[in-house]
C-alpha positions in Angstrom: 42.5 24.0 -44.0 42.0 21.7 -41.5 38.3 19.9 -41.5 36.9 18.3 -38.4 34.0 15.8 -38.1 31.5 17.6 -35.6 29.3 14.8 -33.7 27.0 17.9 -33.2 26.1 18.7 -36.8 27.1 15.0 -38.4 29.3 16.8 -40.4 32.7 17.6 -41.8 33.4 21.1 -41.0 36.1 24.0 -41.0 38.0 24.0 -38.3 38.0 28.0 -36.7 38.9 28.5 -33.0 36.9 30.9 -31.2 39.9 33.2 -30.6 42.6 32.5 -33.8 45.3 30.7 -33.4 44.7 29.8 -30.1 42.6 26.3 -29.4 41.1 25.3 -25.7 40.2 21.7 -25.4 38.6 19.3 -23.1 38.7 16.0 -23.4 37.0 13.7 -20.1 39.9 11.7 -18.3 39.6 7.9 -16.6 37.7 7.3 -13.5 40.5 6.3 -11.4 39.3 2.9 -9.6 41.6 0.2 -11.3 44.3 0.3 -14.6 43.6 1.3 -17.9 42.0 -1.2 -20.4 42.9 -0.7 -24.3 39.6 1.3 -24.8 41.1 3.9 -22.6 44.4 3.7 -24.6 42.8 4.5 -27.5 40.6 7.7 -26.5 44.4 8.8 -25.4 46.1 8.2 -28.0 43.5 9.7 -30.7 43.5 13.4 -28.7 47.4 13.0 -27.9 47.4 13.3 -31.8 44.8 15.7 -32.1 46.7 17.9 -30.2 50.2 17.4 -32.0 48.9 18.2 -35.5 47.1 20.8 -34.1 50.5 22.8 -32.5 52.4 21.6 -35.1 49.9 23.6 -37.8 50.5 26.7 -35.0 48.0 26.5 -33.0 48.3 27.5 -29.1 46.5 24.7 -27.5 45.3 24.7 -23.7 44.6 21.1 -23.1 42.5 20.3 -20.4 41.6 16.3 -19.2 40.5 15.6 -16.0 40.5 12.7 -13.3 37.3 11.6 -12.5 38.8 10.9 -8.3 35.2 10.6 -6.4 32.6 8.2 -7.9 30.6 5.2 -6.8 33.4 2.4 -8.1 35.7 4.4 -6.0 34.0 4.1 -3.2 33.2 0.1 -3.5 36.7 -0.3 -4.4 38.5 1.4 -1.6 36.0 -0.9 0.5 36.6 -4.0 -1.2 40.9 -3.1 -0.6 39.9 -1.9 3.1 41.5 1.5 2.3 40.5 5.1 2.2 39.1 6.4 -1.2 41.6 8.9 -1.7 44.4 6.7 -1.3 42.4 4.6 -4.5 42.0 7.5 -6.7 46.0 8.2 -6.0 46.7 5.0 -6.8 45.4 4.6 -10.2 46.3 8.2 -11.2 49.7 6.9 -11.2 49.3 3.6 -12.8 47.6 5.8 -15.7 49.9 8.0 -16.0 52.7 5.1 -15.7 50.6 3.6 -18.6 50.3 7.0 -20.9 54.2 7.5 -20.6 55.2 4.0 -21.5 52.6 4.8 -24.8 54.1 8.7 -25.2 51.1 10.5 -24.3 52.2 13.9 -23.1 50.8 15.3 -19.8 48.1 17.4 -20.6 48.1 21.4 -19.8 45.8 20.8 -17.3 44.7 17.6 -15.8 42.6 18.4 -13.1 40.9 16.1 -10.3 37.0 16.5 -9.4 37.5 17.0 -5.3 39.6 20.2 -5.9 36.3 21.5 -8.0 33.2 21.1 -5.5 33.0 25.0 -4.8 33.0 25.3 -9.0 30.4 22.6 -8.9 28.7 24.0 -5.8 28.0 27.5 -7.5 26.9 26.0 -10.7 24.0 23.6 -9.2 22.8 26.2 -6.9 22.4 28.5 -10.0 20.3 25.7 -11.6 18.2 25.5 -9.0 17.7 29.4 -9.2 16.9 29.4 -12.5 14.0 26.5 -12.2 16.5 24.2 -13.5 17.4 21.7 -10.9 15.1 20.8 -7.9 16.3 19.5 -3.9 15.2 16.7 -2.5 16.0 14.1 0.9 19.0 16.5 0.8 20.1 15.7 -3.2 19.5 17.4 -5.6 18.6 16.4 -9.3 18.2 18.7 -12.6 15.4 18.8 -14.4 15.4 17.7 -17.7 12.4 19.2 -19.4 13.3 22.1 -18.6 16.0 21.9 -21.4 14.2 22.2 -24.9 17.1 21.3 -26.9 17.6 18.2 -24.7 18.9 15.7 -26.9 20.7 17.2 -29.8 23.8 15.7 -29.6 22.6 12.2 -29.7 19.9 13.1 -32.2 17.6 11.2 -29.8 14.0 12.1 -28.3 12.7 11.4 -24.7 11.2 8.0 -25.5 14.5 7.0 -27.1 16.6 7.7 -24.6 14.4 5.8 -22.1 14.7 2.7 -24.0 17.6 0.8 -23.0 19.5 4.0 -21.7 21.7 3.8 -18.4 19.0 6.5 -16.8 19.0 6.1 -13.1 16.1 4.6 -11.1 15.2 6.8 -8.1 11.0 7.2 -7.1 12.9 11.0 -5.7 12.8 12.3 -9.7 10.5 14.0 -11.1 11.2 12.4 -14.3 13.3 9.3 -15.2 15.4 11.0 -17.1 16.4 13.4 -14.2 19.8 13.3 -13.2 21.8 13.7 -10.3 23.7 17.1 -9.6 24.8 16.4 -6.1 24.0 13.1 -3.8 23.6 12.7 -0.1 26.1 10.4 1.3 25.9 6.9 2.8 27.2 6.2 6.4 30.7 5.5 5.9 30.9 7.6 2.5 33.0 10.9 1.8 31.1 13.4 2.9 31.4 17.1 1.4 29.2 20.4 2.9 26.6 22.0 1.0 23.3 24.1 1.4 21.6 20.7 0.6 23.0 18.7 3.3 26.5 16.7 3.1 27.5 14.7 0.0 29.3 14.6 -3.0 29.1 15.7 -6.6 27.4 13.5 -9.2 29.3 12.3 -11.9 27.8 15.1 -14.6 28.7 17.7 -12.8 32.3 17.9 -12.5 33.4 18.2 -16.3 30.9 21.0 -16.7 32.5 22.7 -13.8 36.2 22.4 -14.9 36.1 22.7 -18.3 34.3 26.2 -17.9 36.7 27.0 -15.6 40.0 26.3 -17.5 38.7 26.9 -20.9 35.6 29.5 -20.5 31.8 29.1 -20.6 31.9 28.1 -24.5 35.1 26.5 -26.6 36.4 25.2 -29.2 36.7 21.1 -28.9 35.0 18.7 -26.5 36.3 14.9 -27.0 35.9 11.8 -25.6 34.4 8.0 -26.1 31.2 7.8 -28.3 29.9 6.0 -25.7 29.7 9.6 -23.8 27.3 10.7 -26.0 24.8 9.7 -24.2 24.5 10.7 -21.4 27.3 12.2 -20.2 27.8 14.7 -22.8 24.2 15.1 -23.6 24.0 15.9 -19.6 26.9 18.3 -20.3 25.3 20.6 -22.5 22.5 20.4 -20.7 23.5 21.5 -17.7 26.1 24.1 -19.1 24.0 26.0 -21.6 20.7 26.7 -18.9 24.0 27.9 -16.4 25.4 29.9 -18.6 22.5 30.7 -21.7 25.7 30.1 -24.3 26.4 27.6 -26.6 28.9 25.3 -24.7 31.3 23.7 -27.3 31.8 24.7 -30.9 33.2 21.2 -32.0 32.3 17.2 -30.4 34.8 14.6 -31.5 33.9 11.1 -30.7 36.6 8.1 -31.0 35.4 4.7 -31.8 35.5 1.3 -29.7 37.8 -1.2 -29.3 36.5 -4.6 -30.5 38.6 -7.7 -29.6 38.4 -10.6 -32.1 34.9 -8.4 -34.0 33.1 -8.2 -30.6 32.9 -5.3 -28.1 35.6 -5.6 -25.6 33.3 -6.5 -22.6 34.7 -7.7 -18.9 31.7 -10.2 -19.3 32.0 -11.4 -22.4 35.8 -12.5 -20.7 37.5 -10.5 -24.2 38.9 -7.5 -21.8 42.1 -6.5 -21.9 43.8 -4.2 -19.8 47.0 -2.1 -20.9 49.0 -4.2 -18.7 48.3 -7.4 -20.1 49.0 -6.7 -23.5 52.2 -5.3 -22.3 52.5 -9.3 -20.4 51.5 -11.2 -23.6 54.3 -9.8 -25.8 57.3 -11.0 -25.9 59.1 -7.3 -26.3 59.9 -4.7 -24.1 57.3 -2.8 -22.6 58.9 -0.1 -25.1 58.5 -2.0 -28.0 55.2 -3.3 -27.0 54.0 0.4 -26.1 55.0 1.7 -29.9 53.6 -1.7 -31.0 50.2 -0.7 -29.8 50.2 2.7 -30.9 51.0 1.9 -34.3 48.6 -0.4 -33.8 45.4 1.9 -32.7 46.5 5.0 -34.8 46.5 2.8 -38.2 42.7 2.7 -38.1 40.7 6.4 -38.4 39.7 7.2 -35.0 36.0 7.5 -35.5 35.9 3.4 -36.8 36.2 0.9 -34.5 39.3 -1.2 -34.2 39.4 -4.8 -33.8 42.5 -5.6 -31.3 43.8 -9.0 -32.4 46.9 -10.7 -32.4 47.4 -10.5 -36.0 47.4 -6.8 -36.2 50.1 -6.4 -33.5 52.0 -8.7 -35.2 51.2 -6.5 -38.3 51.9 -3.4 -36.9 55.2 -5.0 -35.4 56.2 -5.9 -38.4 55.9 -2.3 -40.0 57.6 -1.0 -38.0 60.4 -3.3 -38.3 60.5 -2.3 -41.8 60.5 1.7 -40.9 63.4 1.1 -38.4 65.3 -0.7 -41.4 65.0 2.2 -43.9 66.2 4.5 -41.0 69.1 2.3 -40.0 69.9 2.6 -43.5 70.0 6.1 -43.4 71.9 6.5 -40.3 74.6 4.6 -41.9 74.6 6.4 -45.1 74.9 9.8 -43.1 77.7 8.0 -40.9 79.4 7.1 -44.7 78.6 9.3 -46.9 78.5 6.7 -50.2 79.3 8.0 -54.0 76.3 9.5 -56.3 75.4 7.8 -59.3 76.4 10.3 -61.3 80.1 9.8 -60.1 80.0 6.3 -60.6 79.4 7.4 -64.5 75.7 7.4 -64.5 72.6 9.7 -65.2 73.2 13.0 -63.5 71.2 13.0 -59.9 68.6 11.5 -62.1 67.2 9.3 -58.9 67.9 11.5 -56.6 64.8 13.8 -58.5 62.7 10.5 -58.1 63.4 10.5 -54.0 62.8 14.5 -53.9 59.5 13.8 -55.6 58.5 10.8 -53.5 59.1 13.4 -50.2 57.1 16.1 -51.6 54.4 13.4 -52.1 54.5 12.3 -49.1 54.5 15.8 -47.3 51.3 16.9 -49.4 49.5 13.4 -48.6 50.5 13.1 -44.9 48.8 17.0 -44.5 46.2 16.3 -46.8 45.5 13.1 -44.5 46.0 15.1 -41.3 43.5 18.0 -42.5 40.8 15.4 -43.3 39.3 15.0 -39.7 43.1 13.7 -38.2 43.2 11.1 -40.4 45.7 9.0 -39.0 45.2 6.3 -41.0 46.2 7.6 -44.4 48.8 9.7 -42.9 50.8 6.2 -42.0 49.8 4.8 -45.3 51.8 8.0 -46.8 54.4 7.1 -45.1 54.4 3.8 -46.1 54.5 4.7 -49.8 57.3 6.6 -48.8 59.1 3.6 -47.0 58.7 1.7 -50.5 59.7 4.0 -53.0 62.7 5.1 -50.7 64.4 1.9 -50.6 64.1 1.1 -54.5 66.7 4.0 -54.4 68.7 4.2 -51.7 71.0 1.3 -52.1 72.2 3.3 -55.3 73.7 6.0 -52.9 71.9 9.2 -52.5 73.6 12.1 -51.3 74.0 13.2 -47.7 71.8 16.3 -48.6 68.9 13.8 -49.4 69.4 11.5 -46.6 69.0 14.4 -43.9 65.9 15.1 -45.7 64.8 11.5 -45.4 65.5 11.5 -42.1 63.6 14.8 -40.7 60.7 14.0 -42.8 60.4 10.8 -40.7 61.3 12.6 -37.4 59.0 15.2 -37.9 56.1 12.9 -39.3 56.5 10.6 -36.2 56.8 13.1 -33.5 53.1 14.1 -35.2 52.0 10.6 -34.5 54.0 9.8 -31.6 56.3 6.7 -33.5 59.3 6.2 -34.0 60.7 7.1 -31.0 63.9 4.5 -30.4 67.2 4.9 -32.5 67.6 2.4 -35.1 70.2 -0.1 -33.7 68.3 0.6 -30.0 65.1 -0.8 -31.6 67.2 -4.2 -32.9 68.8 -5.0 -29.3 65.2 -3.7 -27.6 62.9 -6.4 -29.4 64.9 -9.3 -28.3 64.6 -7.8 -25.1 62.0 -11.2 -23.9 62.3 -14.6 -25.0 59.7 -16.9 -25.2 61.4 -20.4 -23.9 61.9 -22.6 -26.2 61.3 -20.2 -29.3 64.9 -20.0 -30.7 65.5 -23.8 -31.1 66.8 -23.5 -35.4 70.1 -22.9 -34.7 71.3 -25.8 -31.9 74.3 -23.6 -31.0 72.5 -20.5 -30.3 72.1 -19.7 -26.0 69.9 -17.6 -24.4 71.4 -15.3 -22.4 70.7 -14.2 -18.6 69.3 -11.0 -19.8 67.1 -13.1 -22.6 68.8 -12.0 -25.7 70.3 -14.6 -28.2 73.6 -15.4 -28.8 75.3 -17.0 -32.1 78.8 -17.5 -32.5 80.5 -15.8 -35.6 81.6 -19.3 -36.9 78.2 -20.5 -37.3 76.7 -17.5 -38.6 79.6 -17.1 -41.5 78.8 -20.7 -42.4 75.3 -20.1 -42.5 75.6 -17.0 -45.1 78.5 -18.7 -47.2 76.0 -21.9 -47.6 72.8 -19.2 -48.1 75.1 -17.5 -51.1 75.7 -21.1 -52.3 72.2 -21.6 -52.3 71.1 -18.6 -54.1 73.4 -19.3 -56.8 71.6 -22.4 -57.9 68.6 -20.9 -57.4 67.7 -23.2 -54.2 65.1 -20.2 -52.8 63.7 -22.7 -50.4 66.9 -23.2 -48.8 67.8 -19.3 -48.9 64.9 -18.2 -47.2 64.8 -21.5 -45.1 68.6 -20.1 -43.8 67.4 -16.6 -43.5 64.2 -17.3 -41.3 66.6 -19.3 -39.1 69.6 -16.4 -38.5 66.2 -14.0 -37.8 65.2 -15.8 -35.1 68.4 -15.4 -33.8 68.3 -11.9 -34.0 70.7 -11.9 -37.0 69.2 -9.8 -39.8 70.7 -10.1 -43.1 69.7 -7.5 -46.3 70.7 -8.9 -50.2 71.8 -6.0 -52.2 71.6 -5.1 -55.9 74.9 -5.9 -56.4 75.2 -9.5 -54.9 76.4 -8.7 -51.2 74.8 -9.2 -48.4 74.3 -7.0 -45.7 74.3 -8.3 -42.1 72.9 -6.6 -38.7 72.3 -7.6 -35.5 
């Protein structure tokens, strides 16, 4: 059964759709005024998953995440560019979606934009303002908090609270501070929308009531986003919704965690932002590499902490995967030539082969076991880890092609859940040498760097490389071994010592 931690009750609790086997979900898109920073990649990634697991136990999921395309930072920023706002908001739709499919994010169901909702939004306000709920005035028009008793129960927060230090707009038109805006006049030189109140435009609360209801009904089963949309956005939300509508709006609120950079919230003033784009520039790889770099990255920390984005953990996560894409080249091969089983080569009957078919149905119950526990992402990779370890004290003693398929969909199917894993082994190899730092590959003097920035090495000074490494190893000179083997790495030349004295070489 799969358990979900609901923001709303502060608990872990049984996941059951409203309808079964059938999920609708909402999760609130990017306000489309400049490219995505890692925060945003994140929040992405964590429902892309979400999502996965969820068809992949069954379900039928309507997936529904919008684009916030009207909005005060719109506005300033078609201004500041000296273009229309519209041509803004189409603008960074596609650099987000250029971003998402570089990280494997799959299109939503439904990834509606706030202009083509204003009647939805229209009906909604003026049914607020029916029911005492939201009041006009100087042509906007504002709802009215304490007229929601329950105000407050997502963030577990009371007036005063939220007062303190809250982003609560300051207008002397509200009746109350924390009175927000359903619909605002517009500014000469604004986009202008008609209304029984007078021209304007939505406010920024507004619009995920109004498509979400309309996509996925007036109450359903998962609402996600940012904790910082707790409050107020989402408190706003329900707000709004539930006086419309007098039903419960969402039966479960998942919340992902920030992105710290170096243990301090990424902030644009603190001069520790980073956008998508940039950490795709700071890498050496291929924006393909980089992208699963990243992924690997963000998933491998449960999506409720936060995660703090540092060099050393995409060189961590680089390197794991580097170590997955090993196993699975190993596989590939053993598929491609089919080696002997032990128990031809005169030993114990398939007796390791039992070993690997108990590491995979270890792996299968943790990874689900993982999975059910809130999505924990986290421990599923760790699972798979194990798996990665156990695997290739084993493999090198030839398992059968039967096993090796098995290997092999267990990691496809695993990594399709997650989103990794998506290059072919040898692709991966040539990929990652894709960009060259200059001056990095200066060990070997007779290695060039290519037009195209990959490495080259001839075969004479490789072969003399290994033969002096095997010379090495046989007194026991480890310095020099591993000395030899950093240098035909950096090269691009991967070389693999097996149990039986030979040495494997890949490029």
């Amino acid at each position: 059964m799969i358990k979900i931690y609901n923001t709303f009750t502060g608990e872990k609790e049984p996941f059951e759709p409203i309808v079964p086997g059938k999920v609708g979900m909402y999760v609130c898109g990017v306000t489309v005024y400049d490219v995505c920073h890692i925060g945003h990649a994140r929040s992405a990634l964590v429902f892309d998953i979400i999502r996965r697991y969820l068809e992949h136990k069954g379900f039928k999921v309507t997936y529904v995440k919008n684009f916030t395309d009207i909005d005060d930072k719109i506005i300033a920023r078609a201004q500041r560019d000296g273009v229309g706002w519209k041509e803004i908001a189409e603008r960074y739709i596609k650099e987000y979606n250029d971003d998402m499919n570089l990280l494997r994010v799959m299109n939503a169901d439904i990834e509606p934009m706030a202009t083509d909702h204003i009647d939805e939004m229209q009906k909604i306000i003026d049914g607020l303002i029916e029911k005492g709920c939201a009041y006009r005035t100087d042509g906007d028009v504002y709802y009215r908090v304490k007229s929601f008793e329950e105000y407050g129960k997502l963030s577990k927060r009371n007036p005063e609270e939220m007062l303190a230090g809250a982003r609560v707009e300051v207008d002397e038109k509200k009746e109350d501070p924390l009175d927000f805006a359903l619909w605002k006049a517009s500014k000469a030189g604004e986009p202008v929308w008609s209304s029984p109140w007078g021209g304007g435009r939505p406010g920024w609360h507004i619009e995920c009531s109004a498509m979400s209801m309309k996509y996925l009904g007036n109450t359903f089963d998962i609402h996600g986003g940012g904790k910082d949309l707790i409050f107020p956005h989402h408190e706003n939300e329900i707000a709004q919704s539930e006086a419309y509508t007098g039903r419960p709006f969402v039966r479960y609120w998942i919340h992902n965690g920030f992105v710290n950079v170096n243990q301090e919230k990424m902030s644009k003033s603190l001069g520790n932002f980073f956008t998508i784009r940039e950490v795709f520039e700071k890498y050496r790889y291929s924006s393909r590499i980089t992208a699963e770099v990243l992924r690997y990255f963000l998933i491998s920390t449960h999506y409720r902490s936060p995660v703090d984005f540092s060099d050393q953990g995409m060189v961590s996560a680089h390197a794991a995967l580097d170590s997955f894409y090993a196993l699975f080249q190993k596989i590939n091969e053993m598929l491609m030539n089919p080696p002997l089983l032990k128990e031809e080569r005169g030993g114990l009957k398939g007796g390791f082969e039992r070993d690997v078919h108990q590491a995979l149905s270890e792996c299968t119950r943790e990874f689900s076991e993982a999975m059910n526990d809130d999505f924990n992402s986290a421990a599923a990779i760790a699972s798979l880890q194990k798996l990665r370890r156990e695997v290739n004290t084993y493999i090198d003693k030839g398992i059968s092609v039967e096993v090796a398929v098995e290997l092999e969909n267990l990691f496809k199917t695993f990594g399709s859940i997650l989103g990794l894993f998506s290059f072919e082994p040898k692709k991966w190899e040539f990929a990652k040498r894709g960009k060259v730092v200059e001056g990095e590959f200066t060990l070997i003097a007779t290695a060039k760097v290519t037009a195209t920035g990959v490495v080259t090495i001839s075969e004479e000074v490789i072969n003399k490389l290994i033969t002096e490494r095997k010379d090495a190893r046989k007194r026991s000179d480890w310095k020099r071994a591993d000395e030899i083997r950093d240098q035909l790495s950096k090269a691009g030349i991967i070389i693999e010592d097996r149990p039986d004295g030979t040495t494997r070489i890949k490029r």
